[in-house]
N, C-alpha and C positions, 0 to 999 in steps of 0.2 A: 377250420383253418382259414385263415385271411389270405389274400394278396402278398407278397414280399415284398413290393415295394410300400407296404405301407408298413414295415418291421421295424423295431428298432433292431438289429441285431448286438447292439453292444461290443464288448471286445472281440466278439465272434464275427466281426464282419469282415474283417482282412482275412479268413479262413478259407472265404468261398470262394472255389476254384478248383484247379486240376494243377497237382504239386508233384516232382518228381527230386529225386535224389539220389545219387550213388555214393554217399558216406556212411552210410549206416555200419556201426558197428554193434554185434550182436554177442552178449557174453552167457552161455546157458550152463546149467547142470549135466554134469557127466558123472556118472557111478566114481569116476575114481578122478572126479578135479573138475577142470570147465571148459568149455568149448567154446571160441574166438569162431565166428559169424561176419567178415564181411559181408553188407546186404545193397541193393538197389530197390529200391520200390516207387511207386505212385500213389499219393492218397487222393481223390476226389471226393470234396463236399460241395452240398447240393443246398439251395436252400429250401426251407421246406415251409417257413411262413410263421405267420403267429398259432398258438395253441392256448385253448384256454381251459383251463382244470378247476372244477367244482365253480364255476361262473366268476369264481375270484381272481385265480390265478394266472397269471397272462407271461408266457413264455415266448421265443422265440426258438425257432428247431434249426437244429441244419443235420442233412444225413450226409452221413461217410463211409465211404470202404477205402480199405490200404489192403495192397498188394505187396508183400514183399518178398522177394527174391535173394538166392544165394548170388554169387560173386563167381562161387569155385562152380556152379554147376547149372547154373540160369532157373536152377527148379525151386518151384513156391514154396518158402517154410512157413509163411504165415498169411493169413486172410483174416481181416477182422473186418466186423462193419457194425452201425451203432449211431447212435444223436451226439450233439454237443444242443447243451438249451440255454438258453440267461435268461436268469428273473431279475427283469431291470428293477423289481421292486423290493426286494432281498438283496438287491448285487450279489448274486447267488450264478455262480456256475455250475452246469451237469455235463456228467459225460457218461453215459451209458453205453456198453461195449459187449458184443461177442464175440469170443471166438469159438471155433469146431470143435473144441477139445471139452468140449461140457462147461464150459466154465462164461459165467455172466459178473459182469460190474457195472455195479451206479456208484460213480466218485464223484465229491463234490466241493465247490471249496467257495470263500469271499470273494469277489474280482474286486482287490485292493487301488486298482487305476495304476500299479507301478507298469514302468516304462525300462528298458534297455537302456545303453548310452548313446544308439542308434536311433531311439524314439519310440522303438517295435512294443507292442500291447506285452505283457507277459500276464503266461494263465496259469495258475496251477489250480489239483482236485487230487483229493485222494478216497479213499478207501479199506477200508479191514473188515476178515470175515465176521469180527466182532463186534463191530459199531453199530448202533443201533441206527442213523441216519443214513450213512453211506456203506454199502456193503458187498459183499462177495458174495456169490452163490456156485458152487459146483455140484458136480454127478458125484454120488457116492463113491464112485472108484477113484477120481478124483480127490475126493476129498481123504480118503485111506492111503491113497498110492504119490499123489503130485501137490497137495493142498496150497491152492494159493491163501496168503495169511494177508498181506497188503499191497496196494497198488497206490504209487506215486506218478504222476503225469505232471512235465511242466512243458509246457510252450510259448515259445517266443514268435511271435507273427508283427508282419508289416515290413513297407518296402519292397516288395515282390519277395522276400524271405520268410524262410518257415525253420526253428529249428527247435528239436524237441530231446528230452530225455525223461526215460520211463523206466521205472524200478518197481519189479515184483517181486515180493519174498515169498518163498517158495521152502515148504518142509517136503525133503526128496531125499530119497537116497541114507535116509536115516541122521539127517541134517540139516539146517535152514540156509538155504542158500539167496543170494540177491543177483536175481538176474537182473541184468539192465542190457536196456536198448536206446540208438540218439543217432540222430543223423542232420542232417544239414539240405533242407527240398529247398529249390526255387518253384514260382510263380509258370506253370506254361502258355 
């Protein structure tokens, strides 16, 4: 791994920092309909440097963990942590993710250079358990009982602004449901 100051980090570089928010709204699966989640969290990304895979490939890292928080009850419903990478030579995004629940994602998507009407970088990456590039991986009970099927991520960064929304389709309950989550962080 290199230095960071000698990275290009690409649209990943208005990321890095300590991001807080209390807009989150959280919509999940419930046996019998779906459950409204107001959330508060914090994401901190770290930079992590350049990486270079099979001598060829030359990436950029940054790691992350988000904390987030219920509204009604201040207790953690979710902890993820994970990379975001860009191959300035692909214009190729990654986003690599876990959470606790047995369940791993590598999504990935073009970084097209589109912009906001604000000017903010916009990312997006996705994922299906069945794509053969970008993929899903869970535990067996998981995958029988809560099966994530796809994962969408889009983010909008810059200006001291962060705002994201995220869509998992979910076979649960004996039905596919699409949970989504989106909030609105500034810059600390």
């Amino acid at each position: 791994m290199s230095e960071t100051n000698d990275v290009d980090f690409g649209p990943l570089t208005d990321l890095i920092g300590v991001w807080t928010g209390n807009q989150g709204v959280d919509v999940a699966p419930e046996p019998d309909g779906t459950e409204t989640n107001p959330y508060f969290e914090t994401i901190t990304y770290s930079a992590v440097g350049g990486v270079t895979n099979a001598e060829t490939q030359n990436l950029a890292a940054i790691h992350y963990r988000q904390i987030v928080l219920r509204k009604s009850d201040g207790q953690i419903f979710h902890d993820e942590t994970g990379y975001w990478m860009w191959d300035a030579a692909s214009q190729t995004v990654m986003h690599s993710l876990v959470i606790p629940r047995a369940v791993c994602v590598l999504a990935g998507g073009e970084y097209t250079g589109e912009k906001d009407p604000d000017g903010r970088t916009i990312i997006r990456v996705a994922a299906k358990v069945d794509d053969d590039n970008w993929k899903i991986i869970q535990s067996p009970f998981m995958r029988d009982n809560a099966s994530t099927t796809e994962f969408r991520h889009e983010v909008i960064v810059g200006n001291g602004r962060l705002s994201y929304s995220e869509t998992t389709m979910l076979d649960i309950y004996g039905k596919s449901f699409e949970h989504t989550d989106s909030n609105e962080l500034v810059l600390s």
